[in-house]
C-alpha positions in Angstrom: 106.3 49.0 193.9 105.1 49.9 190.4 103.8 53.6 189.6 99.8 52.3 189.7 100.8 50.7 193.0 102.4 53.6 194.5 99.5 55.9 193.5 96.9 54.1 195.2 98.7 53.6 198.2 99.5 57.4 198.1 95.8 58.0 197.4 94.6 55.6 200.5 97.2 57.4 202.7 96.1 60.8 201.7 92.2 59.8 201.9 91.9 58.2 205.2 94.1 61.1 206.9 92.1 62.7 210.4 93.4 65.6 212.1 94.5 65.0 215.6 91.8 66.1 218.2 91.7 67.1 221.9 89.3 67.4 224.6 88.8 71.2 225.5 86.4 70.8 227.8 85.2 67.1 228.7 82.1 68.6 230.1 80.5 69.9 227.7 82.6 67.3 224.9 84.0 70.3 222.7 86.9 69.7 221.0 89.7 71.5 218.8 91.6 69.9 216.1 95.1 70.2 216.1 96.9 70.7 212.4 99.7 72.0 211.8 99.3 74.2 208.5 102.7 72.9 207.0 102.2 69.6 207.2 98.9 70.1 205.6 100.3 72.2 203.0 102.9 70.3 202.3 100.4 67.0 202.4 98.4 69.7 199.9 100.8 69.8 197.6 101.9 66.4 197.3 98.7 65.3 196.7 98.0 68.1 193.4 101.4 66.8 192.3 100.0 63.4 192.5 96.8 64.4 190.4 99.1 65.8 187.9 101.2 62.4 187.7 98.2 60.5 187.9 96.6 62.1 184.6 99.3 62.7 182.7 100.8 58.4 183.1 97.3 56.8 182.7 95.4 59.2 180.5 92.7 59.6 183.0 90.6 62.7 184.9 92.4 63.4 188.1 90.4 63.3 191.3 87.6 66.2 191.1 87.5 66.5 195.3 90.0 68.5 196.5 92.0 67.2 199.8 92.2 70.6 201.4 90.8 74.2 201.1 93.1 75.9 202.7 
């Protein structure tokens, strides 16, 4: 897998990520996402890193939306 290749795939993994969710209280449908904060930071990082990469191989603007405000 060349580098353009890889980055879209990391950008399609990154993008389409959903915390996991549980039902509190079926009643009343509330629910509670579950994350854990290092996998998010880590998934935080990677992603910057990626930007970086990104800009600096194809001479382009990195992604403007941040993944996570954490």
């Amino acid at each position: 897998m060349n580098y353009l290749e890889n980055a879209e795939h990391i950008e399609e993994m990154i993008t389409s990520l959903k915390p996991a969710v549980i039902i509190l209280d079926e009643s009343t449908a509330q629910a509670e996402a579950l994350i854990s904060f290092s996998h998010m930071e880590q998934l935080s990082l990677l992603y910057k890193k990626h930007l970086r990469t990104r800009k600096r191989l194809l001479g382009r603007p990195a992604l403007s939306t941040p993944l996570l405000h954490l």
